[in-house]
C-alpha positions, 0 to 999 in steps of 0.5 A: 528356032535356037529361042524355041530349043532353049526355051524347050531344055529350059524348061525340061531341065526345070522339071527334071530338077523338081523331080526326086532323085531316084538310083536304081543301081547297085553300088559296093566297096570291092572286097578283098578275099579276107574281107569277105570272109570276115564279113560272111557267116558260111563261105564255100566252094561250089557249083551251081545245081539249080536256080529258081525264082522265089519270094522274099519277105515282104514279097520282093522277089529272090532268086534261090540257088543250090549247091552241090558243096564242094568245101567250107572255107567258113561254117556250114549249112544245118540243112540244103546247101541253098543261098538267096539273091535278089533278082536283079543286078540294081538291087545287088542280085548275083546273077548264078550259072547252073553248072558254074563254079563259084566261091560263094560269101553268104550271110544269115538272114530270115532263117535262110542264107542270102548273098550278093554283087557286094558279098565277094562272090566270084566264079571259078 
């Protein structure tokens, strides 16, 4: 019985090391407060009104998230005060509260604002 169970993990142990190596988590350095206002192009302070799914370039799924603004601590929006995230943690997606208060680092990207787990975002 031990010989069948070794030679069972011998084996799947085998395979698996064939196999790709695949990571599906989000991974990021914690930023101070400075530098992820350095690292943003528009920062602010605000709650959360609405979040709704949408699609992102190349179809990858994105949640967009307004704002009501409460201040600027870098930049300005030129129109709504929107953001988008990824859907998903594993893809560094910021799960958004409506109702929540957050300080919120974003950065230009595909004509709208987009943000993050590795952006500095924190609620308040």
């Amino acid at each position: 019985m031990l010989k069948k169970t070794l030679k069972a993990a011998f084996i799947c142990f085998s395979v698996s090391s064939l196999l790709p190596n695949f990571s599906f988590a989000c991974s990021c350095m914690q930023l101070s407060e400075q530098q992820a206002l350095e690292n943003s192009e528009v920062a602010f302070v605000g709650t959360v009104t609405k979040v709704w799914e949408s699609k992102g370039s190349h179809g990858v799924g994105r949640y967009t998230v307004s704002f009501k603004v409460e201040r600027f601590l870098k930049g300005s929006f030129t129109g709504p005060s929107v953001v988008t995230t990824a859907t998903n943690g594993a893809a560094c997606g910021y799960n958004f509260q409506e109702g929540t208060k957050y300080k919120v680092f974003a950065r230009a990207y595909e004509g709208t604002y987009t943000t993050g787990l590795c952006s500095g975002n924190t609620p308040l």
